[in-house]
N, C-alpha and C positions, 0 to 999 in steps of 0.2 A: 076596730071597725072592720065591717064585710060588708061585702055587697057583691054585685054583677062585673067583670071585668072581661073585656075583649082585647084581648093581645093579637098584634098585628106581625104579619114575617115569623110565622110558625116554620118555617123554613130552617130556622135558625136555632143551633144551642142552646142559646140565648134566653128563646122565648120559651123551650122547655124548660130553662131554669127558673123561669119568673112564674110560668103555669107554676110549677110546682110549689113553688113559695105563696102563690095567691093561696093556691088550695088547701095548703097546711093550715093557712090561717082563716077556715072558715071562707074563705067567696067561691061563689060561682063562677068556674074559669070557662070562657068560650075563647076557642081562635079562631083568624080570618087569615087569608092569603091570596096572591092570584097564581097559584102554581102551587103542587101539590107541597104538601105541611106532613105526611103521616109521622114526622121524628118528633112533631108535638101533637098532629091532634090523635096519636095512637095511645098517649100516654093517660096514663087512669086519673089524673090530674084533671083531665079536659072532658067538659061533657058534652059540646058540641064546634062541630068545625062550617066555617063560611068560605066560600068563593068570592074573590072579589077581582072585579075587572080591574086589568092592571091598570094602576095610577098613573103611568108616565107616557100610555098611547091612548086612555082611556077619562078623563078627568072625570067627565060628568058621570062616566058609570061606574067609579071610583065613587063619586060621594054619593047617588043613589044608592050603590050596597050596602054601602058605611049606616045611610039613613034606615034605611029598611032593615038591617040588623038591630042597629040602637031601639027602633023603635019596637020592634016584636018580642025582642030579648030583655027587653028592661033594660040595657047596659047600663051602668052610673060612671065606670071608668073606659078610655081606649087608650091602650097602652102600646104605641110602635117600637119595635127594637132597631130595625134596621133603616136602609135610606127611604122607607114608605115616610119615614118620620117628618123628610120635607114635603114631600104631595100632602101630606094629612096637613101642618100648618098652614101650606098654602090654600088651602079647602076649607080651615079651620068654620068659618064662617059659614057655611051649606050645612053645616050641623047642629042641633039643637046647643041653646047659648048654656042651658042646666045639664051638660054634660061635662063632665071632666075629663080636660084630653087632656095627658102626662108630656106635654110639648111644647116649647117655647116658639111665637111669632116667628115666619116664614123670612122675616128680614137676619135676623140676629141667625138665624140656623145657617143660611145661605151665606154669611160673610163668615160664618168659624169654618161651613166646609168648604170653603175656597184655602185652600193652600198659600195663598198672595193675602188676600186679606186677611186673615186668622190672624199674618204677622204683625199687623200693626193694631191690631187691637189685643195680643201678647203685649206687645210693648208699651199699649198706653196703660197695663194695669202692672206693670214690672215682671211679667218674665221673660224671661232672657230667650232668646232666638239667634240662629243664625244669617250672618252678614248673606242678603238675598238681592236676587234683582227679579226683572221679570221678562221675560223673552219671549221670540217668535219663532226665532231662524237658530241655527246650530252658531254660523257666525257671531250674532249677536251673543249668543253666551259665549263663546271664544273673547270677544271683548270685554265683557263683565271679567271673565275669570281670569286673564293677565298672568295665564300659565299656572295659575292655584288649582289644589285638588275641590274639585265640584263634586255636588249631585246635583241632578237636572232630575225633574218628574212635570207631569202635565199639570198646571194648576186643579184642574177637576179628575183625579183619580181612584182607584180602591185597590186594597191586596197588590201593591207595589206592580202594578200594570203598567208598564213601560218606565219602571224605574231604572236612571243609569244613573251610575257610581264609577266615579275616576279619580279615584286616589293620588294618582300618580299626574292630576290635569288630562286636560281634554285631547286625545291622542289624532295624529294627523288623519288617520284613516277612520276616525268615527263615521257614522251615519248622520245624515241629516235627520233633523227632527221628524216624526209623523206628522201632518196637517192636524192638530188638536187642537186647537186654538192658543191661550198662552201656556207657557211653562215658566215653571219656579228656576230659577237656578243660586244655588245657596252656595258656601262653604263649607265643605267636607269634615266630618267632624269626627276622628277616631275615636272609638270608647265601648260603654254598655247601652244595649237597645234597652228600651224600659218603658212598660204599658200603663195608662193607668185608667180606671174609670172610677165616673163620680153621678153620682145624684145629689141634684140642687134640688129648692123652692124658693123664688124671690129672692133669689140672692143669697143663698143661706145655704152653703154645704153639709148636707143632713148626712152621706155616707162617698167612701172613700178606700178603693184598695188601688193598689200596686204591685205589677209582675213582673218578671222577665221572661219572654218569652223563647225557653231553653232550646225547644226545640221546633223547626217551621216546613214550609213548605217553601224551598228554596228563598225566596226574598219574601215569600207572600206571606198568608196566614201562618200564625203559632196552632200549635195544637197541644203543648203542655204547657202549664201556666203557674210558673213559681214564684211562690208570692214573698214579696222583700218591702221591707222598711224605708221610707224617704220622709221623715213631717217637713224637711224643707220643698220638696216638691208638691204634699199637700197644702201647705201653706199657700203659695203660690198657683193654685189652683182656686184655691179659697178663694187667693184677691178678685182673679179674674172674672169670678161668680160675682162677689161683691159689687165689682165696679160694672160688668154688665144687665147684674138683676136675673139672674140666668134661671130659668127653671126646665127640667127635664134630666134628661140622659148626656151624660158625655165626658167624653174619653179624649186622651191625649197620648201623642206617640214623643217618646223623650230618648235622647242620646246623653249618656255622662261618660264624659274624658277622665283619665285617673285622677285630676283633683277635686273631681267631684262635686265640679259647677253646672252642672248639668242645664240642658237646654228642651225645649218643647219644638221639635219640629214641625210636627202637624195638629188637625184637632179632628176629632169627629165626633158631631153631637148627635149621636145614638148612642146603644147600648153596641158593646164590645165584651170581650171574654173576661176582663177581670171582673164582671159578675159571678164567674162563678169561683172566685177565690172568697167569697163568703159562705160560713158555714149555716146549713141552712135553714136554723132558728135563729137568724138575723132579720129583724122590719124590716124591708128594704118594701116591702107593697105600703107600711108608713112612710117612710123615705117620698114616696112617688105621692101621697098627697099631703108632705109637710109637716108632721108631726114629729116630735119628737127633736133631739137634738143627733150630732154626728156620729153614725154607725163604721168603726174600722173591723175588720177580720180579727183581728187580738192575733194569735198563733195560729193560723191557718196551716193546712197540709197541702202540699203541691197540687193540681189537678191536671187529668188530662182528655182527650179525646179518644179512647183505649184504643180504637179501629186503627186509627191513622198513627198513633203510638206501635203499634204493634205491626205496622204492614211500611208506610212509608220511615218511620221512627227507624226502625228496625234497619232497615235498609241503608238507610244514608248511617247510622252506625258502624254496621258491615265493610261498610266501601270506609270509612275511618279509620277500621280497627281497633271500634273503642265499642264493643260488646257487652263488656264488663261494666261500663258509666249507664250505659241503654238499660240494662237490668236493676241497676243501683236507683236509679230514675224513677222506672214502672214500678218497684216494689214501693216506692214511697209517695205514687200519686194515686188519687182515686177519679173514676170515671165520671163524666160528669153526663155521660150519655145512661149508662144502664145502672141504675141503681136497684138496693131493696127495694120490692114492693113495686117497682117498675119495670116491666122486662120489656113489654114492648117497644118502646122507642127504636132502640137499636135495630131490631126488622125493619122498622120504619125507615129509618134514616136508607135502609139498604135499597126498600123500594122506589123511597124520591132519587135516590140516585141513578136507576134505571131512569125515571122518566125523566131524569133531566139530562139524559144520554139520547132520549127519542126526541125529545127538543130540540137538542144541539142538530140533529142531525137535519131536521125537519126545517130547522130557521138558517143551518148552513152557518153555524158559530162555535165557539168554542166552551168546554163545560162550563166553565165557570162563566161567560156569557147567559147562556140558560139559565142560569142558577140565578142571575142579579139584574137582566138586563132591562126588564118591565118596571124595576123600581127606581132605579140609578135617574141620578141628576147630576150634569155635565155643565152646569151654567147656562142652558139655554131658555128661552122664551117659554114662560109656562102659558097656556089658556086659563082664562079661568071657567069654573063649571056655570058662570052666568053669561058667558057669551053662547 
């Protein structure tokens, strides 16, 4: 099958990997954004790019873009990678009913990306999570935690933004919490970090990889993405699709201890990087409308972000004194930004990067604020576009 497809958060990897794989396979790839995309709409994949007023200050001129795209363009699919994913369900309805949007209802999205809720809906389809509470004040997790090693993060957060970890328990001269509304606090859980993402349809786990994320940006994002085996934590991914009816995108962050019981920390129902541990004659644009049965990587090749491999990678290497692992690494990943047949992107990526340094500086935030902060959802009160 082909058709017309608008991927939303060109901004992202991500959506460069999904342009590409639409395109391979016969459709018409457009992308949309409210902030500059050139790292996917420069790529030869993409034949036209849309402005769209941010979703998260903007609702109703979010879903008139969304409309006036779909309808001029022919769209048949809109495909969100990133947190657009919840404004778009929430909107779902302000869009024509014979469109097919790759996204699951604004309720079920909003309780996996809560941090606090995710857990108990982990638990009523059996996977295993850590012993959590949920808090206000720094005292109050001092009382949950009874001297145990903790992690404490905000129930609404991204790219480990105000994550603390205390191994060792919560130390007398901590900080009080930020005013964020609630936070998670869990039990600390020594082991291996471990990503994984998945595409559902009604319930139905159509594709599935897992990585470790070898190498990061301090606690935040991975930028190489090594791909490893778990069918017991696909399994239990499965159930969770199953028993919520799940259709869309979504990833899960998982910790395993040496005996190799591994736990689901968090969720996010978007697209995330182990999209691109599939190699790239894999359906995965079947995946996204139900077709077919479950897609794994088979033997995939490591992947990485080469820029950020080669300038921050490099660097926190250096200060290790493990040079020799850093080169063993890059020889055995491939880029997932500049491919054959594709050279632009990577300019591109370099350009959105200035502009999202003239932003920061213009809105008085930090890079990575610029880069997220128009789509981001924190648990607060949506409008809807009929008010």
């Amino acid at each position: 099958m082909s058709g017309r497809v608008l991927i939303l958060g060109g901004r992202a990897p991500v959506a460069l990997d999904h342009a590409r794989r639409f395109h391979r396979l016969g459709w018409h790839v457009q992308v949309a954004d409210s902030i500059p995309c050139r790292l996917t709409g420069w790529s030869s994949a993409v034949t036209a790019t849309h402005m769209l007023r941010p979703a998260r200050f903007d609702a109703r001129g979010f879903a008139a873009d969304l409309n006036r795209i779909v309808s001029v363009q022919r769209i048949d699919l809109v495909l969100p990678t990133c947190e657009e994913a919840l404004h778009l369900a929430r909107h779902r309805a302000a869009l024509p009913s014979s469109l097919h949007v790759a996204v699951d209802h604004f309720d079920m999205l909003a309780a996996l990306h809560s941090k606090w809720e995710f857990l108990s809906i982990a638990r009523r389809y059996g996977v295993p999570v850590p012993d959590s509470g949920r808090v206000r004040t720094l005292a109050q997790a001092r009382d949950w935690a009874q001297g145990r090693a903790v992690v404490l993060k905000p129930e609404f957060s991204r790219f480990g933004v105000h994550l603390r970890l205390y191994p060792q328990g919560i130390p007398a001269d901590a900080g009080e919490l930020p005013t964020l509304g609630n936070w998670v606090v869990q039990a600390y859980l020594a082991g291996d970090e471990l990503c994984s993402y998945a595409i559902a349809h009604q319930g139905r786990l159509l594709a599935h990889a897992i990585y470790r994320p070898t190498h990061r940006l301090g606690r935040s994002s991975s930028y190489y993405f090594e791909p490893v085996h778990r069918p017991a934590l696909r399994d239990a991914i499965a159930a969770l699709i199953r028993g919520t009816h799940y259709s869309g995108q979504i990833s899960f962050d998982w910790i395993e201890p040496v005996d190799g019981s591994a736990c689901a920390l968090e969720c996010n129902p978007r697209a995330t990087s182990g999209l691109h541990i599939f190699p790239s004659d894999v359906d995965l644009p079947g995946a996204l409308l139900g077709a077919g049965g479950l897609r794994e990587p088979g033997s995939p090749k490591a992947r990485m972000i080469a820029v950020l491999m080669a300038t921050a990678g490099l660097q926190d290497a250096l200060k290790r004194r493990q040079p020799g692992e850093w080169l063993a690494d890059w020889r055995r990943a491939d880029d997932v930004i500049s491919v054959p047949g594709d050279r632009h992107p990577p300019l591109g990526s370099l350009v959105d990067l200035a502009s999202y340094g003239r932003l920061a500086l213009r809105q008085g935030c930090t890079l990575r604020e610029a880069a997220t902060r128009d789509i981001e959802w924190d648990g607060e009160p949506l409008r809807s576009v009929q008010e």
